[in-house]
LOKOLTOR-170021 format. One record per residue (C-alpha): residue in three letters; residue number from 1; x, y, z. Coordinates in Angstrom, 3 decimals. Example, Ala and Ser with C-alpha at 12.3 -4.5 7.8 and 13.67 -1.06 7.14 Angstrom:
2
<pt><res>ALA</res><n>1</n><c1>12.300</c1><c2>-4.500</c2><c3>7.800</c3></pt>
<pt><res>SER</res><n>2</n><c1>13.670</c1><c2>-1.060</c2><c3>7.140</c3></pt>
***
This chain:
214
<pt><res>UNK</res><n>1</n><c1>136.523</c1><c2>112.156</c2><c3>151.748</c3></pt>
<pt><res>UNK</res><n>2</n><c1>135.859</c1><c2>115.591</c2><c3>149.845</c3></pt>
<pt><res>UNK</res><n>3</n><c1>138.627</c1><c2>117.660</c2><c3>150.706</c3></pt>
<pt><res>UNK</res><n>4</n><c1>136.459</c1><c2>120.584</c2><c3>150.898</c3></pt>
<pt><res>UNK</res><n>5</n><c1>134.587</c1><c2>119.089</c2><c3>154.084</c3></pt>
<pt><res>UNK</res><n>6</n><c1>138.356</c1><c2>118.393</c2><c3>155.972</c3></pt>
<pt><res>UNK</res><n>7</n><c1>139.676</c1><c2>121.313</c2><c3>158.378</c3></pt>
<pt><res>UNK</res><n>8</n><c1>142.595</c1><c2>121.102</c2><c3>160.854</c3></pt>
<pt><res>UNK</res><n>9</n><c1>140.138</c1><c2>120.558</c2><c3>163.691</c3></pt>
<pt><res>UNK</res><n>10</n><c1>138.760</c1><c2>117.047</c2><c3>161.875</c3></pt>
<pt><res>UNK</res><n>11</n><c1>142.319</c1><c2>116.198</c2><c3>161.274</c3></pt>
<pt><res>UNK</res><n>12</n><c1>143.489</c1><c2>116.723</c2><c3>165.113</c3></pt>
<pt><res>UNK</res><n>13</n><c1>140.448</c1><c2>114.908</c2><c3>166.435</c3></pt>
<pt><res>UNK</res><n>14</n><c1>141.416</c1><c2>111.649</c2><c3>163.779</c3></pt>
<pt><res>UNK</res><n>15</n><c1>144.619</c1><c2>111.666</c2><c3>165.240</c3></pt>
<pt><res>UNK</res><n>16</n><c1>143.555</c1><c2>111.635</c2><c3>168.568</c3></pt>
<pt><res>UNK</res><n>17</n><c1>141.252</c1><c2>108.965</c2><c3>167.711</c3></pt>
<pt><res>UNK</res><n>18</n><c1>144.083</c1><c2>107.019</c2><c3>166.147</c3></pt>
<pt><res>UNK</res><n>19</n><c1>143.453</c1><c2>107.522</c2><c3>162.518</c3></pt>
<pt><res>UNK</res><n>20</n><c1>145.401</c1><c2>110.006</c2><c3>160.213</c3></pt>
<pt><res>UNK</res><n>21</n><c1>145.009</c1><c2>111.251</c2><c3>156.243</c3></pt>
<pt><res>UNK</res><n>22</n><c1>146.744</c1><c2>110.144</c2><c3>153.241</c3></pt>
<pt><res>UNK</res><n>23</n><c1>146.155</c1><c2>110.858</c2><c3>149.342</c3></pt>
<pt><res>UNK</res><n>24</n><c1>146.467</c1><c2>108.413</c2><c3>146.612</c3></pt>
<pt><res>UNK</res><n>25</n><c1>149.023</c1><c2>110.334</c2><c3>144.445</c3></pt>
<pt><res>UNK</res><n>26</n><c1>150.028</c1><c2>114.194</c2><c3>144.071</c3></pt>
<pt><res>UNK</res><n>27</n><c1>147.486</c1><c2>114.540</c2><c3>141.720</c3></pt>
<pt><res>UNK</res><n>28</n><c1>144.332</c1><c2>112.833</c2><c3>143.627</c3></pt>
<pt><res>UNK</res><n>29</n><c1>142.211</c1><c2>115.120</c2><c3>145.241</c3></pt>
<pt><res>UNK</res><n>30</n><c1>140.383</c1><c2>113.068</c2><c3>147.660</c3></pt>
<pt><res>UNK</res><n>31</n><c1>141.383</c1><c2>111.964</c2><c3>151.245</c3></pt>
<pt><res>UNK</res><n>32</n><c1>141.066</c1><c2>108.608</c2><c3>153.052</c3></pt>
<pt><res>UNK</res><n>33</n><c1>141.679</c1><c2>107.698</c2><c3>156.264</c3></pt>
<pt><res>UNK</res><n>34</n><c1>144.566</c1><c2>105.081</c2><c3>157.880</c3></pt>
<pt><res>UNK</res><n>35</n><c1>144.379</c1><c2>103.206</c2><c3>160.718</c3></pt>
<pt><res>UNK</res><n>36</n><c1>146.691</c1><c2>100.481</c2><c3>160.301</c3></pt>
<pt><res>UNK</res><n>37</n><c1>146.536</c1><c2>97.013</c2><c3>162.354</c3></pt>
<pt><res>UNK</res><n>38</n><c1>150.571</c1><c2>96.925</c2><c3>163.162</c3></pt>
<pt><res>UNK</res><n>39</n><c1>151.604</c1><c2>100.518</c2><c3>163.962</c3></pt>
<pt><res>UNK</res><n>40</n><c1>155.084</c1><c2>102.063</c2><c3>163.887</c3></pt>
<pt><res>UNK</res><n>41</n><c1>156.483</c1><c2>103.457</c2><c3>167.218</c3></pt>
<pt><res>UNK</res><n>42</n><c1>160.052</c1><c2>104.644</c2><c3>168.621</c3></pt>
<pt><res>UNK</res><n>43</n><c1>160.352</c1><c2>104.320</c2><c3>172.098</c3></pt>
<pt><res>UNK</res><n>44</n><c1>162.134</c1><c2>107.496</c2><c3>172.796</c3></pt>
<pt><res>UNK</res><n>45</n><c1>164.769</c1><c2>105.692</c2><c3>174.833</c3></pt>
<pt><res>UNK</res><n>46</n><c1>165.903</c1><c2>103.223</c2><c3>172.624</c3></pt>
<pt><res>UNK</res><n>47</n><c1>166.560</c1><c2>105.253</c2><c3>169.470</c3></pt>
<pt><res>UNK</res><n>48</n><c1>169.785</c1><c2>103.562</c2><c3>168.051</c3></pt>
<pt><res>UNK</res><n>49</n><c1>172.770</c1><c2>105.412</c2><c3>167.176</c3></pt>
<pt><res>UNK</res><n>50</n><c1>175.551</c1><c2>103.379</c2><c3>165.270</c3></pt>
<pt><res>UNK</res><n>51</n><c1>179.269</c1><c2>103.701</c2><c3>165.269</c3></pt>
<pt><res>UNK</res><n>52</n><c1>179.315</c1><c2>105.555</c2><c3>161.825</c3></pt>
<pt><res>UNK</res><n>53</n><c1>176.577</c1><c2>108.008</c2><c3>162.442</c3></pt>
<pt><res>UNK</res><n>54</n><c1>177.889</c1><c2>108.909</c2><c3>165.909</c3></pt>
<pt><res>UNK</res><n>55</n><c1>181.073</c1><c2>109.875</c2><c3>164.236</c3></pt>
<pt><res>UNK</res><n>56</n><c1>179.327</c1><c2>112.108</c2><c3>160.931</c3></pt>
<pt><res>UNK</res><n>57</n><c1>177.114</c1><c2>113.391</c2><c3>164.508</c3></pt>
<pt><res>UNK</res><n>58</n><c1>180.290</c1><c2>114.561</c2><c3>165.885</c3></pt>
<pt><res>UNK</res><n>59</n><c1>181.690</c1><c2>116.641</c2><c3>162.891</c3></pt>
<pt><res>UNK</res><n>60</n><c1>178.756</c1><c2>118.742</c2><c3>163.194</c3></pt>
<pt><res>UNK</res><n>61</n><c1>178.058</c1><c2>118.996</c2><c3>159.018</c3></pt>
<pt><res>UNK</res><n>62</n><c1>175.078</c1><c2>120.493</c2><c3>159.450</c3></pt>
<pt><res>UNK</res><n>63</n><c1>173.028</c1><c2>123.068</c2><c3>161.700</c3></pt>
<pt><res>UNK</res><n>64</n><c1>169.538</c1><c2>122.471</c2><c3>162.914</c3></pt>
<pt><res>UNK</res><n>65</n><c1>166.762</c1><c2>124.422</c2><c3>163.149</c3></pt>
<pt><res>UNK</res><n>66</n><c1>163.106</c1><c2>124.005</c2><c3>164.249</c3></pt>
<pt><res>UNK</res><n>67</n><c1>160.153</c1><c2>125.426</c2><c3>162.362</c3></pt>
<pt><res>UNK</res><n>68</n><c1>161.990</c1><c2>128.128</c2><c3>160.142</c3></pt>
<pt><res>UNK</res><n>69</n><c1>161.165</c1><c2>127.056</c2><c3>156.701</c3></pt>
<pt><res>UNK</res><n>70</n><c1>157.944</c1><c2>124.472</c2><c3>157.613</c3></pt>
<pt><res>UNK</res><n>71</n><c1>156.813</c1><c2>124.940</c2><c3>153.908</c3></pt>
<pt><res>UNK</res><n>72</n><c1>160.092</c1><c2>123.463</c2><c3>152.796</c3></pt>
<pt><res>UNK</res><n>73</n><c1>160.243</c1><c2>120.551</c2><c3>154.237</c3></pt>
<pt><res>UNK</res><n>74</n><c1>156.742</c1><c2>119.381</c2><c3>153.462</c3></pt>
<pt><res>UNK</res><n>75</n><c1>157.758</c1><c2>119.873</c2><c3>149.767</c3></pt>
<pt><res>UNK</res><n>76</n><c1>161.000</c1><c2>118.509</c2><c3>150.512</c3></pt>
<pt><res>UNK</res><n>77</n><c1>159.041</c1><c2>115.308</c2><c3>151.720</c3></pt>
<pt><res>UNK</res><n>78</n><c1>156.767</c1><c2>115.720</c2><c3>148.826</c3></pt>
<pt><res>UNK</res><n>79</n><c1>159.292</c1><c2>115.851</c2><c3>145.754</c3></pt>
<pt><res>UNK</res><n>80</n><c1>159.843</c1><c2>112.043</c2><c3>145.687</c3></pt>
<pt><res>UNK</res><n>81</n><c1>157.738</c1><c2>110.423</c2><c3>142.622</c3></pt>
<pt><res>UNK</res><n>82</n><c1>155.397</c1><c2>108.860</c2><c3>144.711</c3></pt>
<pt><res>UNK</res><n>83</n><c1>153.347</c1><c2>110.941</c2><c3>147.145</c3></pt>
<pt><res>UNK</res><n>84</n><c1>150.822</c1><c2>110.798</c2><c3>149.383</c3></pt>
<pt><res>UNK</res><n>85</n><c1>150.989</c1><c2>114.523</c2><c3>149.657</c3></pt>
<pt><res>UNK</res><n>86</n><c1>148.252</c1><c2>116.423</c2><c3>147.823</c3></pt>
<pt><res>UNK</res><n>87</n><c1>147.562</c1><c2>119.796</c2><c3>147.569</c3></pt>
<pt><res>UNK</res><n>88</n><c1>144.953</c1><c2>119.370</c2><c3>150.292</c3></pt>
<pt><res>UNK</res><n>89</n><c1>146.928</c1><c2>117.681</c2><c3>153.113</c3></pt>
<pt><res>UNK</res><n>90</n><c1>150.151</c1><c2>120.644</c2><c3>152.209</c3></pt>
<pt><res>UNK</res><n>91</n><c1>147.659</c1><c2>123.116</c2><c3>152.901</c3></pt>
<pt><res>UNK</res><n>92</n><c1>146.132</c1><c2>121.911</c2><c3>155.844</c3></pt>
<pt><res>UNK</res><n>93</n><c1>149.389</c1><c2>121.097</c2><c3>157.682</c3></pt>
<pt><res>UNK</res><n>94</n><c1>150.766</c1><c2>124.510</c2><c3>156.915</c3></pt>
<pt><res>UNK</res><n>95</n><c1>147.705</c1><c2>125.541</c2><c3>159.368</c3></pt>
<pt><res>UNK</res><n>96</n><c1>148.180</c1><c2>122.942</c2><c3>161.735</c3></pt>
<pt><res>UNK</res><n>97</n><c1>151.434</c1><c2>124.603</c2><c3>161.972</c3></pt>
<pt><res>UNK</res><n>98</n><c1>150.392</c1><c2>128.279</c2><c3>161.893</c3></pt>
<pt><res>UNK</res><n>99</n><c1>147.892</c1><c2>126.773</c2><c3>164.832</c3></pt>
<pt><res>UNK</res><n>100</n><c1>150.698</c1><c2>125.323</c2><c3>166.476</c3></pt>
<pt><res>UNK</res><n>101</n><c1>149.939</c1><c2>121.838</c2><c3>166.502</c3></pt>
<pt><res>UNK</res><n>102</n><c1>152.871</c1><c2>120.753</c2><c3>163.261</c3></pt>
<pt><res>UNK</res><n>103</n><c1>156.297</c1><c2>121.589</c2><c3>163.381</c3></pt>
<pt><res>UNK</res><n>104</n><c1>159.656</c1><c2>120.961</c2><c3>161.184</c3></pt>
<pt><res>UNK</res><n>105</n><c1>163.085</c1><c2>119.850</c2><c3>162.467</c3></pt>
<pt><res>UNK</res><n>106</n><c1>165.357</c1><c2>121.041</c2><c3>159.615</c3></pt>
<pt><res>UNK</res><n>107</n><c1>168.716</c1><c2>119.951</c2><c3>158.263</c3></pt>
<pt><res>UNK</res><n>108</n><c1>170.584</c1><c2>122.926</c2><c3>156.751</c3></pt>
<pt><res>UNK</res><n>109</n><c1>174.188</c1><c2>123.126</c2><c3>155.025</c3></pt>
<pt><res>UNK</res><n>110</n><c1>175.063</c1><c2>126.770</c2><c3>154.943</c3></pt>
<pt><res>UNK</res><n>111</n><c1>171.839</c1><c2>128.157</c2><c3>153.343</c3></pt>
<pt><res>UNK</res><n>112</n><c1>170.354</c1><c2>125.469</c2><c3>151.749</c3></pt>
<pt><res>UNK</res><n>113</n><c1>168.004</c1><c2>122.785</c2><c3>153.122</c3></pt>
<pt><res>UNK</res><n>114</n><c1>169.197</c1><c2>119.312</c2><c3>152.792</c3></pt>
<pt><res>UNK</res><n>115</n><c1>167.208</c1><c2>117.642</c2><c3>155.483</c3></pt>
<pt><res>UNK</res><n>116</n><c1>164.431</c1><c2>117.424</c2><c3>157.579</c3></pt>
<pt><res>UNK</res><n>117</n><c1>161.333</c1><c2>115.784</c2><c3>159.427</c3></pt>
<pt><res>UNK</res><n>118</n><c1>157.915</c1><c2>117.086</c2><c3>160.446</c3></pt>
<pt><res>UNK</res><n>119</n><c1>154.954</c1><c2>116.172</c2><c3>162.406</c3></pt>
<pt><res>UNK</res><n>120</n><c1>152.127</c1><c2>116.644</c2><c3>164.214</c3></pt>
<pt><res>UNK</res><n>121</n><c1>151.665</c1><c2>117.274</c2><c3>167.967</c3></pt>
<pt><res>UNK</res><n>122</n><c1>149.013</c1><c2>116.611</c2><c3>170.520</c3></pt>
<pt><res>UNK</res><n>123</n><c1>149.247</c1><c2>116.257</c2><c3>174.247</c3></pt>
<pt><res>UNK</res><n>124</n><c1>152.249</c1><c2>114.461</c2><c3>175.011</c3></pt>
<pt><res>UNK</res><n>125</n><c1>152.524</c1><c2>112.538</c2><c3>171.747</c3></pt>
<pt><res>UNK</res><n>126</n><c1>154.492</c1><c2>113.467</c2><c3>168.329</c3></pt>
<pt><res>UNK</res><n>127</n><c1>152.655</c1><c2>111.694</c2><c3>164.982</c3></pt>
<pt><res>UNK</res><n>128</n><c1>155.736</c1><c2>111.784</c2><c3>162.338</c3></pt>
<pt><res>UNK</res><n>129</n><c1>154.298</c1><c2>112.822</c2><c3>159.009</c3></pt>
<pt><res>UNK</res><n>130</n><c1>157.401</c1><c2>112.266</c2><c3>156.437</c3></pt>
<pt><res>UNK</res><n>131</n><c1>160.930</c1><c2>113.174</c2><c3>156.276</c3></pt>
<pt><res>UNK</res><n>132</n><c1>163.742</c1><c2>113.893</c2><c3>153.327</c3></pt>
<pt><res>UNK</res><n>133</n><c1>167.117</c1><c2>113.421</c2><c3>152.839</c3></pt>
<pt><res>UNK</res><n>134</n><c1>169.381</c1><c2>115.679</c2><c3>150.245</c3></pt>
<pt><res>UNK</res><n>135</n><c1>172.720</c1><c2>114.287</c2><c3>151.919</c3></pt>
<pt><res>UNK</res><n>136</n><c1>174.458</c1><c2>111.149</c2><c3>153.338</c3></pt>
<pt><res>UNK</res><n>137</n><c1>172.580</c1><c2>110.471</c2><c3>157.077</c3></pt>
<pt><res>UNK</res><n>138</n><c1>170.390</c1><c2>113.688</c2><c3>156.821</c3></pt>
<pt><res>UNK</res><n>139</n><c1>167.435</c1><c2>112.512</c2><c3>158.147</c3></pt>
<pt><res>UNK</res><n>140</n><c1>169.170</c1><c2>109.962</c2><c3>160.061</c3></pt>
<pt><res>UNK</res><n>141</n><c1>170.306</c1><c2>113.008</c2><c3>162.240</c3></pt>
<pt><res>UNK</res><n>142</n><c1>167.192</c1><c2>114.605</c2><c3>161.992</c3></pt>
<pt><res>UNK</res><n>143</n><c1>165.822</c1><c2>111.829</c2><c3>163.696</c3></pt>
<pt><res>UNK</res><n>144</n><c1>168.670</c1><c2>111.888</c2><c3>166.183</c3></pt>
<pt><res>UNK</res><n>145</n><c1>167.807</c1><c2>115.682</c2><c3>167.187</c3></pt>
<pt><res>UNK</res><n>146</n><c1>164.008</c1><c2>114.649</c2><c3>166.981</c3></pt>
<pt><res>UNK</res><n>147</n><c1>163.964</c1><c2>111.849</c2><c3>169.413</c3></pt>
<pt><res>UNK</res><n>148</n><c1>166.589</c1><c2>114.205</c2><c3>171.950</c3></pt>
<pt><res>UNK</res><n>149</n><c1>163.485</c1><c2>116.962</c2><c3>171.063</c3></pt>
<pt><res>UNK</res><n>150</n><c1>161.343</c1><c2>114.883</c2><c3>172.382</c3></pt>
<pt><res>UNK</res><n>151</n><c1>162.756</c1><c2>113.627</c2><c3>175.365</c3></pt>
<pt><res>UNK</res><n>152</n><c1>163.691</c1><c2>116.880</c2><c3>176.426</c3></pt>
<pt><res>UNK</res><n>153</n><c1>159.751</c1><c2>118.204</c2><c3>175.786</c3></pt>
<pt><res>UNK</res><n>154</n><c1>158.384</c1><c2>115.690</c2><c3>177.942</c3></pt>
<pt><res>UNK</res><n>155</n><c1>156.755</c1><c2>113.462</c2><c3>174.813</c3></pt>
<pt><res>UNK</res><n>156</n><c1>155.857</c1><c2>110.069</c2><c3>175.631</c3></pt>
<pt><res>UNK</res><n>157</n><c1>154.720</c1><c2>108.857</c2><c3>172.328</c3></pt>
<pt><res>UNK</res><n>158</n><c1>156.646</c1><c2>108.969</c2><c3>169.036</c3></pt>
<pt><res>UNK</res><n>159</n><c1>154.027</c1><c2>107.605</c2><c3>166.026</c3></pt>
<pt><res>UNK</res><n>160</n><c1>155.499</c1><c2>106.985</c2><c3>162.964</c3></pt>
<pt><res>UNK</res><n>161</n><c1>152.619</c1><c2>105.464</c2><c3>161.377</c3></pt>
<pt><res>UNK</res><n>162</n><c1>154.187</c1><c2>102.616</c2><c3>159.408</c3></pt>
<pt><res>UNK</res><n>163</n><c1>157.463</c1><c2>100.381</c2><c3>159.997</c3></pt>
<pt><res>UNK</res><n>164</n><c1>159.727</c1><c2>100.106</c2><c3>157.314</c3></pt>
<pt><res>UNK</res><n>165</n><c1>163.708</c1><c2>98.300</c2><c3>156.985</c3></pt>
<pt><res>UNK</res><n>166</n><c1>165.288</c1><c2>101.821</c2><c3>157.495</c3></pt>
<pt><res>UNK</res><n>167</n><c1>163.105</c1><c2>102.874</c2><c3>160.786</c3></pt>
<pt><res>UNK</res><n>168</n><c1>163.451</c1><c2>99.664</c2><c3>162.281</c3></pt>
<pt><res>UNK</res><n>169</n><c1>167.519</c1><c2>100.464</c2><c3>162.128</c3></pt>
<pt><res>UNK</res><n>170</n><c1>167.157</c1><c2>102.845</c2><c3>163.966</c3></pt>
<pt><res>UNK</res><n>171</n><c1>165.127</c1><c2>101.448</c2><c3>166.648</c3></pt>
<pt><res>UNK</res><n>172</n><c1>161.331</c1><c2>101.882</c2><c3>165.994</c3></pt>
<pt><res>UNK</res><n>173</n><c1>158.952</c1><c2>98.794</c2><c3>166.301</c3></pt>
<pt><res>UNK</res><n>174</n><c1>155.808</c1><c2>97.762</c2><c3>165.654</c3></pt>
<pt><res>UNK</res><n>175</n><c1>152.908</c1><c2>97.615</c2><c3>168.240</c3></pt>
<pt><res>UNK</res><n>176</n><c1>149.422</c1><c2>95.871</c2><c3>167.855</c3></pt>
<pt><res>UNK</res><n>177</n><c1>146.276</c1><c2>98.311</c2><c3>167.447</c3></pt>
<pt><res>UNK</res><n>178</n><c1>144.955</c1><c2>97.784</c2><c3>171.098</c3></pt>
<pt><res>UNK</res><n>179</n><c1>148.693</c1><c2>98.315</c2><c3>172.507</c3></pt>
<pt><res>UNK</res><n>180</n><c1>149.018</c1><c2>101.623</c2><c3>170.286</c3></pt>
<pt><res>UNK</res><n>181</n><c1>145.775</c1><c2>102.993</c2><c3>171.832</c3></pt>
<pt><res>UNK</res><n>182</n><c1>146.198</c1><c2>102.083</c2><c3>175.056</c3></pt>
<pt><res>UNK</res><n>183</n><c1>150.101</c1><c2>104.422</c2><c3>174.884</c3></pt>
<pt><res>UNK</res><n>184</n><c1>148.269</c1><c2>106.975</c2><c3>172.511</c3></pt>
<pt><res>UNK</res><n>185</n><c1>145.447</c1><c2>107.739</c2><c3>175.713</c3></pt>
<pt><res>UNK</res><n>186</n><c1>148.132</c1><c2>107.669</c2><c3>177.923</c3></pt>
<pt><res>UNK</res><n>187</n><c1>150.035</c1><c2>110.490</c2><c3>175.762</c3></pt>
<pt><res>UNK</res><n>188</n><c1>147.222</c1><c2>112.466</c2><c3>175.015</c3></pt>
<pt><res>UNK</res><n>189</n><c1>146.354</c1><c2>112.900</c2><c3>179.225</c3></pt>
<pt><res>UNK</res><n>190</n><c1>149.788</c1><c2>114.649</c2><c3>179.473</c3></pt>
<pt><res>UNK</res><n>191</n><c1>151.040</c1><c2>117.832</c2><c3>177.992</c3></pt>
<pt><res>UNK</res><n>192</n><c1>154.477</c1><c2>118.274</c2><c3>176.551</c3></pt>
<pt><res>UNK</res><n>193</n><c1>156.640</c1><c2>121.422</c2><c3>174.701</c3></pt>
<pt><res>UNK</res><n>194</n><c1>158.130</c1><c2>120.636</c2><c3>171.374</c3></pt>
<pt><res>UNK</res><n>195</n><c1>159.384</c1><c2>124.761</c2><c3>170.784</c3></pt>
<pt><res>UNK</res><n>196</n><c1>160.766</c1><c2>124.797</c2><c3>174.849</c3></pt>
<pt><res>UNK</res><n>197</n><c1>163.929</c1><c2>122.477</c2><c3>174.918</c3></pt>
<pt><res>UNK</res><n>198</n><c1>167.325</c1><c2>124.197</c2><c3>173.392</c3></pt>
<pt><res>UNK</res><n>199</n><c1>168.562</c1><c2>121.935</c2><c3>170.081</c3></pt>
<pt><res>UNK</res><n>200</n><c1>171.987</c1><c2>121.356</c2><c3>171.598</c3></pt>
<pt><res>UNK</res><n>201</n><c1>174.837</c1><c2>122.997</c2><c3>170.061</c3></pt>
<pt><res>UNK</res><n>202</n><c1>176.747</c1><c2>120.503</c2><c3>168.891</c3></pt>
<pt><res>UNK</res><n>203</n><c1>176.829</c1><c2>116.979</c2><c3>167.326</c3></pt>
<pt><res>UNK</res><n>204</n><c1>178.779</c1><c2>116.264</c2><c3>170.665</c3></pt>
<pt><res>UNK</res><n>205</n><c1>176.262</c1><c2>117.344</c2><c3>173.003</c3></pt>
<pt><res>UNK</res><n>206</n><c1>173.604</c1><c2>115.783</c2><c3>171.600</c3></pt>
<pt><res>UNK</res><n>207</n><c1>175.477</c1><c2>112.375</c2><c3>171.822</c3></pt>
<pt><res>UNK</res><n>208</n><c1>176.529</c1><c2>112.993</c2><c3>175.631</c3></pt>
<pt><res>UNK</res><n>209</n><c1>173.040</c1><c2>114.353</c2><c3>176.513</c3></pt>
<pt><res>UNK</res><n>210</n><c1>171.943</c1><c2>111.007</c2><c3>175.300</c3></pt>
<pt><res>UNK</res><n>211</n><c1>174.287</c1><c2>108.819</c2><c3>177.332</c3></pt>
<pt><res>UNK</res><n>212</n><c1>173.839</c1><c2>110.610</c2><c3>180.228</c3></pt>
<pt><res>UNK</res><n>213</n><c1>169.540</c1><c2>110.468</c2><c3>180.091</c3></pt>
<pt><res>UNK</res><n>214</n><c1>169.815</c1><c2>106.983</c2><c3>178.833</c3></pt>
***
């Protein structure tokens, strides 16, 4: 698709219709559109949590923060040598964001970003775009504070498009088409708040608020 026809309104309604963007390369101008037969899901109460990253969890290495530097983690996401990030999808999820409907959870170590996941929301469902990693477990603990985000917002439906080795360690699976539809209607009939819920102040917290909503 011509980029020049695609606005954030076209991009919401794919995703509510199951279908979201991608670009070849950097460098490739045109968009197509994914809808892939086996989708990636994480069922927001069985993200896993092993020994090893409990305990980095609980020396609190980091600080989070949600939608302060959005910019950054899309290039963050976008700095590996292969991309599906154009200049076209950056700029339109910087509006989705300005719009309300994208948002960042960030990873920071002092002042620098090391870290961090973003995505798209609609209704009660979150549609993961990318995420980076600068340092050991960094997005590993993004995705910790994520999926606690989540729960806390009222999501029901955590779409990480595809399945690969490392999201599957962590819990996500893979769903059939019909079965991904069926949970994305559901999410889309309910509202939740991805800015409302406090990011809890401490590796510690974040581990018992998860045993005790578990």
């Amino acid at each position: 698709m011509a980029a020049d026809r695609l606005t954030p309104r076209m991009l919401l309604n794919a995703y509510a219709s199951g279908i979201f963007p991608m670009a070849e390369s950097r460098e490739d101008p045109e968009i197509f559109w994914v809808q892939p037969r086996r989708r990636g899901i994480f069922p927001l109460n069985g993200f896993h949590i092993s020994n090893s990253l409990a305990r980095h969890i609980r020396r609190n290495p980091f600080t989070i923060r949600i939608d302060t530097d959005f910019a950054g983690v899309v290039a963050g996401c976008a700095e590996r040598d292969e991309t599906w990030i154009n200049d076209t999808i950056f700029a339109l999820y910087q509006e989705l964001h300005a719009m309300g409907h994208a948002h960042s959870l960030e990873v920071w170590e002092g002042e620098a970003l090391v870290g961090g996941v973003y995505g798209v929301t609609l209704g009660a469902g979150f549609f993961g775009e990318s995420m980076f990693s600068r340092r050991t477990d960094a997005s590993k603990i993004a995705l910790a504070y994520l999926v606690d985000r989540l729960r806390a917002g009222g999501f029901r439906l955590f779409d990480t498009q595809f399945i690969t080795p490392h999201l599957q360690s962590l819990g996500a699976i893979e769903i059939c088409r019909d079965d991904y539809m069926r949970r994305l209607e559901a999410a889309l009939a309910q509202q939740a708040d991805f800015t409302c819920p406090e990011t809890p102040a401490s590796g510690q917290a974040l581990l018992q608020r998860r045993t005790q909503t578990s």
